[in-house]
N, C-alpha and C positions, 0 to 999 in steps of 0.2 A: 331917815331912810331905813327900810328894812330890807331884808334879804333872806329869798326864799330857796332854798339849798334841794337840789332834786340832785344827790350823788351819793356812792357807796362808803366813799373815807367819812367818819366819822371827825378824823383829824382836821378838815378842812374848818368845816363849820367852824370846831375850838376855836382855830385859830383868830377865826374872824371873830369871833366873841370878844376875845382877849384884846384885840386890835383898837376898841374903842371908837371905830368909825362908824357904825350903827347901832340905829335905835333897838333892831333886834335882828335873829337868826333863825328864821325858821326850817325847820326839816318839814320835807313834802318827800308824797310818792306819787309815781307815773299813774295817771289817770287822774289825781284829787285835784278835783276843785279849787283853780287859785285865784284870787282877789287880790292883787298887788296896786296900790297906789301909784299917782302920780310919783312919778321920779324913781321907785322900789327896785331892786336887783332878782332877777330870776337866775341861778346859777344851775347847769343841769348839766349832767357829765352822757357823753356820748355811749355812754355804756349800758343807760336808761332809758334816753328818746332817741330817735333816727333822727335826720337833717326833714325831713318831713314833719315828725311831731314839732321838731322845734321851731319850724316856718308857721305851720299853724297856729304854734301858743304866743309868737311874735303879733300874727296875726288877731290873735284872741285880747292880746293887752300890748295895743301897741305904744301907750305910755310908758312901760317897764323897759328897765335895762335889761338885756339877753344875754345873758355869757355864756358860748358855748365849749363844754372843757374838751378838747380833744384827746383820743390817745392814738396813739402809733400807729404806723401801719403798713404793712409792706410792701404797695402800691402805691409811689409819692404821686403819681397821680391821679389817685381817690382824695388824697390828702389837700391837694391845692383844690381838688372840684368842691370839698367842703366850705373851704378858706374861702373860694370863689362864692360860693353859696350863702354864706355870712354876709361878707359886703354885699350883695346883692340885696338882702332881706332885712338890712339894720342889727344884723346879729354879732356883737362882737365875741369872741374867742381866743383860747387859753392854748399856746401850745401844747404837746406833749412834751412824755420825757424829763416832767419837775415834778420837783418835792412838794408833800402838801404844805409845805409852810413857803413854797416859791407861787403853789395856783393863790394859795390866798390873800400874795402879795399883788400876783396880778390883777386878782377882783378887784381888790380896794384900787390901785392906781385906775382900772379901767371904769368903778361904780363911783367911787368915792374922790377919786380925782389926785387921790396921794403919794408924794411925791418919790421916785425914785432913785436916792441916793448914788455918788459915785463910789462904786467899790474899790476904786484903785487895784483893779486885775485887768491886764493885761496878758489876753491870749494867743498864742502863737500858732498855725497850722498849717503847714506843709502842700502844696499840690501834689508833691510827691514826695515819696519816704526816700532818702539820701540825698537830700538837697541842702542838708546842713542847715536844718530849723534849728536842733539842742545846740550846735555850737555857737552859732549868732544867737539866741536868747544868753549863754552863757555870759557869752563878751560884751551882750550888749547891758548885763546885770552888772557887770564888775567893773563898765566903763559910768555906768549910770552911777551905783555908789560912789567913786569913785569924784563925778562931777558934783554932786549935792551934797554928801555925807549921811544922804536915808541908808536905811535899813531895808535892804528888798531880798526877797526869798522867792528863789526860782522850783517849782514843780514840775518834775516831770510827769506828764498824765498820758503818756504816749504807751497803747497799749500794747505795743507790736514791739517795742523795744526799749531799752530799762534809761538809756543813753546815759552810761559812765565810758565810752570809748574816749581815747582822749588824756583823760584822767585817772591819777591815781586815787580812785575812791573809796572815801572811808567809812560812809555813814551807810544807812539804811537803805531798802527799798520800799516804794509804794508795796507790793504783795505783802514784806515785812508786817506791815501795820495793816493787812486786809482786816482782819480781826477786832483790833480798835476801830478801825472804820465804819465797819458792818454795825458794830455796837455802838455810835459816837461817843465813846470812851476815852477818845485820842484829846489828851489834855497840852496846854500851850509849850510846858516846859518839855515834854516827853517828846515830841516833833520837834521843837527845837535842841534836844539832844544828838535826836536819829538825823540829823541833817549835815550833810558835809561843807566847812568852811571854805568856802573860798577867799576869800578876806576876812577882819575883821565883824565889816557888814554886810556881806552877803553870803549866805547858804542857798544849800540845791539840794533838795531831796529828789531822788533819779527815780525810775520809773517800774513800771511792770515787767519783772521776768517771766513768771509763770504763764503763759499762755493760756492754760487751761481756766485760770482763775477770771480770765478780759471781761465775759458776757455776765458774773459773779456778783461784779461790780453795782453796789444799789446808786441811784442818785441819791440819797439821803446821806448816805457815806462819804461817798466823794463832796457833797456840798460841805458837811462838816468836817473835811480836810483844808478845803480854798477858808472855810471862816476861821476857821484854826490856824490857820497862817495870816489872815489879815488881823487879826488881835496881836502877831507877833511883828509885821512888818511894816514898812512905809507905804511902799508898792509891791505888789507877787505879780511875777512873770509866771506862764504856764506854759508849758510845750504837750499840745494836746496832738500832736502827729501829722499824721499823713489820710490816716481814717476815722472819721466821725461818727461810725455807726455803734456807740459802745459809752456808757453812761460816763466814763472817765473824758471823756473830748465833750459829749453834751453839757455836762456840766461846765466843763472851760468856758464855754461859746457861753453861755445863759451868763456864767455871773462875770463876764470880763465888760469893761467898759469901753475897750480898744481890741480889736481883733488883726492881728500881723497876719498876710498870706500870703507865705513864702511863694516866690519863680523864680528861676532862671530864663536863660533864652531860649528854652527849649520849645516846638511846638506841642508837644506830649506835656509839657507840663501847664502851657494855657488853653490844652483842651480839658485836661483834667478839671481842671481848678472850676471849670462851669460848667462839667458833672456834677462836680461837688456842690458849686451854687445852686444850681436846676433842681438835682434830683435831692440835699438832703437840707441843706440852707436855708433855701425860700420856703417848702415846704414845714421842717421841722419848726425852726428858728425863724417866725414871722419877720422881727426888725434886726436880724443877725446881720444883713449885709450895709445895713445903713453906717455901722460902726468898724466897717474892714478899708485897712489903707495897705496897700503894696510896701512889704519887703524884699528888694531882690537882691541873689545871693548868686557867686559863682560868674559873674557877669566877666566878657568877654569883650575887646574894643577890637573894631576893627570895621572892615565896609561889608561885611557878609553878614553881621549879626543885626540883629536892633537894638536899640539905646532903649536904658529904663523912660524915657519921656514916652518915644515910641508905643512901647512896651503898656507905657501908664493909660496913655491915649486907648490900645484897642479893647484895655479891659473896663473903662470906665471909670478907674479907681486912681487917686491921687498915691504917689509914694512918698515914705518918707527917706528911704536911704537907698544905696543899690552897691552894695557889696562886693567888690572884685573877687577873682580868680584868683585863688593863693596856690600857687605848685607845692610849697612846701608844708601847708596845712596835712596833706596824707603823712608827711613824716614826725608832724607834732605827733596828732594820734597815734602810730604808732610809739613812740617813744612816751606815750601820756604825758606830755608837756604841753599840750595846746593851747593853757592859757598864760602858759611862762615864758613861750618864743615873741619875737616882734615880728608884726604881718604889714610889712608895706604895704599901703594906701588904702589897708583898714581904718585908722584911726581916724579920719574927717568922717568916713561917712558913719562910721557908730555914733559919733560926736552927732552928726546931723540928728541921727532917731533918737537921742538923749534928751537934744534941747528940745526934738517934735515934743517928747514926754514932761518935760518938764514945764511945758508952755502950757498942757492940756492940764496937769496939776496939780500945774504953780506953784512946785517943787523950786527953792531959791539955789542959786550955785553955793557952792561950801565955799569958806572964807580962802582966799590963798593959803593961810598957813596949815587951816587945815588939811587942803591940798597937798600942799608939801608932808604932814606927817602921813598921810595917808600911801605916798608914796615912796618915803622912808620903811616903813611897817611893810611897804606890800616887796620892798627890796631885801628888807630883813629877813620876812618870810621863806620868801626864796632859796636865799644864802645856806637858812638852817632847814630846809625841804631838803638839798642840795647833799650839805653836809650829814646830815645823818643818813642818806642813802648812801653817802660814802664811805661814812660808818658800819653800815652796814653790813657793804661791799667787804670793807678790811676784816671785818668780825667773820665772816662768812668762810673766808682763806685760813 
């Protein structure tokens, strides 16, 4: 199979070359002359042909595969009339908003038929910003180590807010490392430095301060953050926010295998949530929704509210857990103790989204004993967290 490349990155092409799934690679310009074989790949980036050149040249060699690469756009409903336009015409297509080395993973899967690995990322994202995404991914990291004895590393990728509320944080910020970022320079042991312990096995590098820095952000950078942490850990959690418009949340959503989307009971919050679906979801991210199961957090019991089943029912989506209402959560955060308090009738249902995770995988539970030291060390921790803030205190007087 060969594949005829009509696009500006030069990087694309590489990549397929090096890929080893085709017999060759060729570069074309708009207007030349192509002769593609049975079964051949014609790849053309929208930046070259309109949806019109590209219906004709389907039409011109209807044997060939079509891919059509899309980019961005600030009208999502230009964006699905394309998408509409492809299936209509046997043309399949490449979201925006990826790295050249993610379009040419999708060629190959969509010409070549190859397979798509599980990344073990797990992304989180909010209907609304203060609904308590970063501290459910947090508890739900420390309950999950915890339950297996993996290694998991939570990111915060939330542009709008750094999320160390809560805690007394010691490690880095995502802006911290823009630089290494931007350069993919950011090597395994230097991120696992910059990252604050939460246990043993879990760290959480927090997120974006700088505001000005959000739009800055490349996807090539941010993807070699999420790889960079998957060479270091079992599973990465990601808390990509409350907005998706900004390569730090797009890159969440593209390389997670499981996507969480936080509600409560609110109706603002499940009108939201299919803005978000409608206008950036469906559109940006072709099969992002096939891979979202309901988180809900902040949940309230009573005969005025609805239940997560409820809940589950009007959105379409299965849930895995549905997280109560904690009064005394605002006073952890303030005292940045909120993963050192105990929260009544938390722990079943984290426990429930643990085992969902662990089913999906097939992550084994950690031995008892390990269990037991696991929770010796995380008591030890404490004591001497504790104690030297009391030290502190007395050095201070």
């Amino acid at each position: 199979m060969k594949v005829w490349l009509i696009a500006n990155d030069p990087r694309i092409g590489e990549m397929l070359e090096h890929s080893g799934l085709f017999a060759a690679v060729l570069h074309a310009v708009p207007g030349q002359p192509l002769s593609p074989d049975q079964g051949d790949c014609v790849v053309v980036s929208d930046k070259l042909l309109n949806s019109h050149e590209v219906v004709d040249l389907k039409a011109c060699a209807p044997a060939a595969e079509i891919v059509y690469l899309l980019s961005n756009r600030d009208d999502h409903q230009e964006l699905k009339r394309l998408q509409s336009l492809c299936a209509a015409h046997g043309v399949k297509f490449v979201p925006p908003k990826l790295t050249a080395e993610q379009v040419a993973g999708e060629i190959a899967m969509l010409c070549a038929g190859s397979d798509q690995r599980a990344s073990r990322v797990i992304a989180g994202i909010g209907a609304l910003p203060q609904i308590g995404l970063t501290s459910s991914l947090l508890l739900l990291g420390v309950k999950l180590g915890g339950m297996t004895g993996a290694r998991i590393g939570i990111l915060g990728l939330n542009g709008w807010n750094p999320g160390d509320a809560g805690l007394s944080y010691e490690g880095k910020y995502v802006d911290d490392i823009w630089g290494a970022l931007q350069g993919r320079q950011l090597r395994p042991e230097e991120l696992l430095r910059g990252m604050h312990h939460l246990t043993s096995s879990v760290y959480y590098l927090a997120g974006n301060r700088d505001l000005k820095k959000l739009y800055y952000y490349q996807p090539e950078g941010v993807s070699w953050l999420i790889q960079t942490a998957k060479q270091l850990f079992d599973v990465v959690l990601i808390d990509a926010g409350a907005y998706l418009d900004h390569a730090l949340a797009a890159q969440s959503v593209y390389e997670s295998d499981l996507l969480l989307v936080q509600l409560n009971q609110s109706q603002q919050a499940g009108d939201q949530w299919r803005r978000q679906r409608d206008q950036i979801l469906r559109p940006v991210f072709a099969n992002a929704e096939d891979k979202c199961v309901l988180l809900f957090n902040k949940m309230h019991e009573g005969p005025d509210v609805e239940t997560a089943k409820q809940l589950s029912r009007q959105q379409g989506m299965p849930y895995i857990a549905s997280l109560p209402y904690i009064p005394g959560f605002s006073r952890g955060e303030a005292e940045r103790k909120l993963l050192e308090r105990v929260h009544p009738g938390f722990g079943g249902e984290l426990e429930k989204a643990c085992r969902a995770v662990m089913q999906f995988y097939e992550l084994p539970q950690a031995e008892p004993e390990l269990r037991a030291d696991k929770k010796k060390e995380a008591a030890s921790w404490l004591r001497l967290s504790r104690w030297s803030r009391a030290e502190r205190g007395v050095a201070a007087k």
